[in-house]
C-alpha positions in Angstrom: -44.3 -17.0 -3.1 -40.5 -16.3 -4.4 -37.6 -14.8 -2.0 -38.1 -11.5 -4.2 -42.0 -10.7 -3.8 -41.6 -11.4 -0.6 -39.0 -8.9 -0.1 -40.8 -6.8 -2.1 -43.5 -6.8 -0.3 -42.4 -6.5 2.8 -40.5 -3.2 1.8 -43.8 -1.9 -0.1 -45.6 -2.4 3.7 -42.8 -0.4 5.1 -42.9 2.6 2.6 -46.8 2.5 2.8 -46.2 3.2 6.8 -47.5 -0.3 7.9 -44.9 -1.4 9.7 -42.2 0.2 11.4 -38.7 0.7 10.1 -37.4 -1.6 13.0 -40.2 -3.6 12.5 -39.4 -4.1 8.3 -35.4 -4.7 9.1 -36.2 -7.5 11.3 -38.9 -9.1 9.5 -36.6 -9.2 6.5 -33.5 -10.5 8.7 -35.6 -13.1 10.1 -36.7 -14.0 6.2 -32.9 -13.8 5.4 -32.1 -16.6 8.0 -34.7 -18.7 7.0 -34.0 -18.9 3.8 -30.2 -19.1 4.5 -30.3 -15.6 2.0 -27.9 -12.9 1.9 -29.9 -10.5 0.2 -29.6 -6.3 0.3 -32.6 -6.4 2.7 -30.8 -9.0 4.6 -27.6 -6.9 4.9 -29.6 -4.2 6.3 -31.1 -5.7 8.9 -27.6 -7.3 10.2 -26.1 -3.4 10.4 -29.7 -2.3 13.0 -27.1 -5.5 15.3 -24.8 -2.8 15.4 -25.5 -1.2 19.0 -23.3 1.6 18.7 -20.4 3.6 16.1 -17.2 5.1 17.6 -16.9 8.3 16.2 -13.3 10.6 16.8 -12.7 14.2 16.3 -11.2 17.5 17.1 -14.0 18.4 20.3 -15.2 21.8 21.4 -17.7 23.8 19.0 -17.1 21.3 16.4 -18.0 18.4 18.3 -21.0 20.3 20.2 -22.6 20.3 16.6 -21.7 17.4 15.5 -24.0 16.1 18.8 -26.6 18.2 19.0 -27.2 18.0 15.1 -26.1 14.9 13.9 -25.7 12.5 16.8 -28.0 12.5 18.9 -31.0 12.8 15.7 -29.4 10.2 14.6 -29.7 7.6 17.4 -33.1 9.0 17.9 -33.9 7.6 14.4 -31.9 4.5 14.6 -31.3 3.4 17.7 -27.5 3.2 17.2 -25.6 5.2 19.9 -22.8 7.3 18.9 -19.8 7.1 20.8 -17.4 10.5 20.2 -14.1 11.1 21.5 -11.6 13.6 21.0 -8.4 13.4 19.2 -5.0 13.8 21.3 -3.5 15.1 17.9 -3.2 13.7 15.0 -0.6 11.5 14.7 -1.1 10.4 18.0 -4.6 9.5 17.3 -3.2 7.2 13.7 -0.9 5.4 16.3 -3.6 4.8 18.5 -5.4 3.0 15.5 -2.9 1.4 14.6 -2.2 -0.3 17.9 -6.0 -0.9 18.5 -7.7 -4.0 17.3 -9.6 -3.9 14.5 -13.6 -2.7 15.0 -12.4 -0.7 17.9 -12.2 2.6 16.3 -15.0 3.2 13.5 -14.8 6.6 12.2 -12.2 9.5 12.2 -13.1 13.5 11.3 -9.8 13.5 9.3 -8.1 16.7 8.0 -6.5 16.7 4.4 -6.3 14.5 1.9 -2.7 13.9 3.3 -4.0 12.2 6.4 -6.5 10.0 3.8 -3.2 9.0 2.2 -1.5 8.6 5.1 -4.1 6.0 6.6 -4.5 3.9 3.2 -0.7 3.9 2.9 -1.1 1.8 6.2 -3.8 -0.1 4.6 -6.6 1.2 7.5 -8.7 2.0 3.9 -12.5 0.4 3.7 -14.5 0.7 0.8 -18.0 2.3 1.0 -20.6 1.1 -0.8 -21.6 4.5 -2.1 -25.4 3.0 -2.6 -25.8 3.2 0.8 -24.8 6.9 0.8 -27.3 8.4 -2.3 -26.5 12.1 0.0 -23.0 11.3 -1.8 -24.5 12.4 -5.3 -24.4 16.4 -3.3 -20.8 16.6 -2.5 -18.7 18.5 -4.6 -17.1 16.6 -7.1 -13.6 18.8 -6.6 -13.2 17.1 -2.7 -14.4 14.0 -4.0 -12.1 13.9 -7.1 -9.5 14.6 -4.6 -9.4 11.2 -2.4 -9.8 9.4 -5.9 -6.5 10.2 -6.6 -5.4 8.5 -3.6 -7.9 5.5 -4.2 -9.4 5.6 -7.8 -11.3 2.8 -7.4 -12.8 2.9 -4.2 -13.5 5.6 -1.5 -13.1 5.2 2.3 -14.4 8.5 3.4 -17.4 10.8 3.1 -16.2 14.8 2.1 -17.9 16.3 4.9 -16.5 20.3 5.3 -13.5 22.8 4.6 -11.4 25.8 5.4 -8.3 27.5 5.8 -5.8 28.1 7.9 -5.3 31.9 7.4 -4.6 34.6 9.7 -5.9 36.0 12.7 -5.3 39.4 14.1 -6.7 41.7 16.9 -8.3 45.1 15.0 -7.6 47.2 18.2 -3.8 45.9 17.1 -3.5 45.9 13.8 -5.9 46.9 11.1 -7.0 45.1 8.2 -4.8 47.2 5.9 -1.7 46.2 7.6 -3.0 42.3 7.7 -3.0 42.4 4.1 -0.1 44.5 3.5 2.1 42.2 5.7 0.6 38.7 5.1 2.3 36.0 6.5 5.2 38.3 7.9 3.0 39.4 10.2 4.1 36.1 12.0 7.7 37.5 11.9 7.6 40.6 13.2 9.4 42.2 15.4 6.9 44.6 16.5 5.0 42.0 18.2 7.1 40.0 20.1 5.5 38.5 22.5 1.7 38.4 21.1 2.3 36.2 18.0 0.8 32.7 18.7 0.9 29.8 16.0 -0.2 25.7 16.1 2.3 23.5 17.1 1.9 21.4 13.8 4.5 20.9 11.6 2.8 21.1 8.5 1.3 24.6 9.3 5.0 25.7 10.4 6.6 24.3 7.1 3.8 26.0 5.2 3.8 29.7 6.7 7.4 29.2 7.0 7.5 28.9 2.9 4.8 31.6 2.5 7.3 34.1 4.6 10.4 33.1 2.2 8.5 33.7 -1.0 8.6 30.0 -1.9 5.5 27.8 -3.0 4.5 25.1 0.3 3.8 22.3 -2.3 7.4 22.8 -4.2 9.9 23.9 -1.4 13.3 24.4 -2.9 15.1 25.8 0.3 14.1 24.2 2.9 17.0 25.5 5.6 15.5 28.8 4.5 11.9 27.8 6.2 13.7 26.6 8.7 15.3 29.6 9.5 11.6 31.4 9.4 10.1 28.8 11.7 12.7 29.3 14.3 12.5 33.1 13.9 8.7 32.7 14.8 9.1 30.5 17.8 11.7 33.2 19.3 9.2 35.7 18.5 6.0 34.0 19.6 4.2 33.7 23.4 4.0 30.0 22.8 2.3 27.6 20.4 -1.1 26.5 20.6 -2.5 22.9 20.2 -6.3 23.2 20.1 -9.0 25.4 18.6 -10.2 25.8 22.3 -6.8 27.4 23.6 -6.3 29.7 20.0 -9.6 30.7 21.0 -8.5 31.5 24.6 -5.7 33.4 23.2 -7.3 36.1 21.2 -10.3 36.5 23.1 -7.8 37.6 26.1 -5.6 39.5 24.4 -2.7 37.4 25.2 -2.0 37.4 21.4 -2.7 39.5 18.8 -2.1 37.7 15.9 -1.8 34.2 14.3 -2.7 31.7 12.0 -5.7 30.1 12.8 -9.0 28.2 11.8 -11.2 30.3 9.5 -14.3 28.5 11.7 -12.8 29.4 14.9 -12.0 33.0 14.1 -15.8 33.0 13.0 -17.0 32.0 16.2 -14.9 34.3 18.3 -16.7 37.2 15.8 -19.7 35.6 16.7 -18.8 35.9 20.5 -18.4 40.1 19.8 -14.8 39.9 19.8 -12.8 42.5 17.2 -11.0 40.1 15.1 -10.3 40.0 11.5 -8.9 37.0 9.5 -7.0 37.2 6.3 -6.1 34.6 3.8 -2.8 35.3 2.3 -1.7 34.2 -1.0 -1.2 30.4 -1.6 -2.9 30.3 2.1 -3.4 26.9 4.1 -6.8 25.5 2.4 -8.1 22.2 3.6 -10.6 19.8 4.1 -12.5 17.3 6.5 -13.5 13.9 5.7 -15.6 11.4 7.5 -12.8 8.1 7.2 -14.4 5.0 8.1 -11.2 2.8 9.6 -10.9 -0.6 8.3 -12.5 -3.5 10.1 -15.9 -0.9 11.1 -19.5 -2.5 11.1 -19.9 -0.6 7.3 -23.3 -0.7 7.0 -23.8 1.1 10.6 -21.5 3.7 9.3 -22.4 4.7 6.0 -26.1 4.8 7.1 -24.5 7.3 9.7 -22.5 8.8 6.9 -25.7 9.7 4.7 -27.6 10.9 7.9 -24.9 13.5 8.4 -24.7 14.2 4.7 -28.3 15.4 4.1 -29.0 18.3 3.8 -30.8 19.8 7.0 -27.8 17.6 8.7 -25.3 19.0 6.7 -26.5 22.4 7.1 -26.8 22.6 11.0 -23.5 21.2 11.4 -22.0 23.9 9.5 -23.6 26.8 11.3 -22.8 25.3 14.5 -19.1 24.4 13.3 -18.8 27.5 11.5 -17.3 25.5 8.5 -18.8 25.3 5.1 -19.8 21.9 4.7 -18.9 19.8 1.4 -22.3 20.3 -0.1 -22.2 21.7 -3.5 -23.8 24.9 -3.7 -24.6 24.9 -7.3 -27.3 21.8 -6.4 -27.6 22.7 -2.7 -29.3 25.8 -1.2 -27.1 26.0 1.9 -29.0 29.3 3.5 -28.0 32.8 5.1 -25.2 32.1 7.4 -22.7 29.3 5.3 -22.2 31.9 2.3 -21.1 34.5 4.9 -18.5 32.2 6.8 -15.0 32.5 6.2 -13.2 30.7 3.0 -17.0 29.7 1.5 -17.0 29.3 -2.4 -20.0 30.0 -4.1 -18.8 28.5 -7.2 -18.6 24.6 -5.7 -14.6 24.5 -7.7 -12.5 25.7 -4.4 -10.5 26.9 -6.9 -9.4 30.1 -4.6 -7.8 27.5 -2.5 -4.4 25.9 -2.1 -4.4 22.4 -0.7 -1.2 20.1 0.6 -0.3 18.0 -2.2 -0.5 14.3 -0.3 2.4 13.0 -2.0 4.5 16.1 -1.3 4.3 16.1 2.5 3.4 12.8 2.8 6.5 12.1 1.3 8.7 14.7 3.4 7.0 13.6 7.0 9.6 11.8 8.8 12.4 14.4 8.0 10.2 17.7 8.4 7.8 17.0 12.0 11.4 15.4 13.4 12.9 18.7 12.3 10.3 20.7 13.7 10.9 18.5 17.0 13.8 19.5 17.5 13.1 23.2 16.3 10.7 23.1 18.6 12.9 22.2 21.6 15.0 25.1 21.0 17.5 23.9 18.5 
């Protein structure tokens, strides 16, 4: 009998129900070895090795669905344990990769195409072997397309949800008319001193701080002018936040009534019964998540964990636990009730009501603007 009936076989016994999945993977494995074969099969049955996949992301709601719906079913299913941390912010997280030895981190819930950029300009890219992931063919093509112009012949991360970062106001405050009169100057005024809040993120600041001087975030042409803005807000702000648990905290006790914020976070306070409204301005903060696999990962362990959190019941669970429409396209997917209700959702599958970073842009402006904002931040 040749390597490939065999194989064949073998994989016909396990689709038939005959044998176990475990079962097939290491019958296959143990024909790979004999044979002294690296064959597909083979390659398989070396990832079900793989004890367990580091997974880091941004904790609270998002990372209670990300367990309850995708981790934990997927162990269940594969026996591969899941291990999720939190990150510490984001560019201390990349230097923590960085330092670490390779393997030790696996996969990062990264925000913006910037940070994919950022990470292959590092060289921390893998290459997915997208036949492992066939959930791939749902995804948008837009947030796809998007990390091709980073990498255009390979990816290194799954598209996995999106937002914005819009704003977030107290109704018993200020009502949805003055939100949208206003826009971003609601971050600038004077009549609430003392209950504005914002992210301590330099990107966000830079961005709301070119919204509030009329200029376009991803083709600043007065930059001392933002600055100005962004030091007008800290003077006029209770303090910055640095994590959708404390923004949360904020609103819900009335210790701020307004700032920008995470369309899924604003969704769950709503959720909760709490009186806010959210607003996207013009030329508003839209983004997206990806599922980066880090350079030097057991790949086969991840991308089968990649297309478990990519189908579609997954997918779907995720995002009404998360409160973030996930990358899905819903032109091919039907996604439900609840995800075409949440905030910054595009029935169309183009996100073309959305303004994203421009990698290049602030990837290119990093070092000069987040040590500005340092210092800004200090009081200077």
């Amino acid at each position: 009998m040749d390597n490939t009936t065999r194989y064949e076989r073998l994989r016909d016994r396990y689709r038939n129900g005959d044998i176990s999945r475990r079962k097939f993977f290491g019958l296959i494995g143990a024909a790979g070895a004999a044979y002294g074969l690296q064959t597909p099969f083979a390659k398989y049955a070396m990832a079900q090795d793989v004890k367990q996949v580091r997974f880091d992301g941004w904790g609270g709601v998002v990372s209670e669905a990300f367990r309850k719906h995708a981790f934990d079913p997927f162990t269940a299913k594969t026996g591969i344990t899941v291990v999720d941390g939190t990150f510490p912010g984001g560019d201390e997280y990349l230097a923590q990769v960085r330092a670490s030895q390779p393997g030790e981190y696996n996969i990062a819930h990264l925000s913006g195409v910037f940070d994919y950029a950022r990470y292959h300009n590092f060289d921390l890219t893998s290459e997915l072997n997208l036949d492992n992931i066939p959930n791939m063919a749902n995804v948008m093509p837009a947030l796809i397309n998007a990390f091709h112009a980073v990498t255009p012949d390979s990816l290194s991360a799954a598209p996995y949800d999106y937002g914005s970062t819009g704003l977030a106001y107290n109704r018993k405050y200020i009502s949805d008319d003055e939100a949208k009169e206003k826009g971003a100057m609601l971050l600038i005024d004077d009549a609430y001193k003392g209950k504005i809040g914002g992210w301590s993120d330099w990107r966000t600041r830079v961005w709301y701080g070119a919204l509030q001087t009329g200029q376009d975030p991803n083709d600043i042409q007065d930059i001392e002018a933002v600055w100005d803005a962004v030091r007008k807000h800290r003077d006029l702000a209770l303090k910055y936040w640095a994590s959708g648990a404390e923004l949360m905290s904020l609103l819900a006790e009335e210790e701020i009534y307004v700032t920008e914020a995470w369309s899924g976070r604003v969704y769950a306070l709503q959720e909760q019964g709490h009186d806010i409204g959210y607003y996207d301005p013009p030329k508003g903060f839209g983004w997206q998540e990806c599922l980066f696999v880090i350079k030097g990962s057991p790949m086969e362990a991840c991308e089968e964990l990649l297309n478990f959190m990519l189908d579609k019941e997954t997918s779907i669970a995720v995002a009404e636990g998360q409160n973030y429409p996930p990358a899905l396209d819903p032109t091919k997917v039907d996604l439900g009730k609840k995800i075409p209700t949440l905030p910054a959702f595009d029935p169309t599958g183009t996100l073309a009501g959305l303004t994203f970073a421009n990698p290049e842009y602030w990837n290119g402006h990093e070092a000069d603007w987040s040590e500005t904002f340092s210092r800004v931040q200090r009081g200077y």
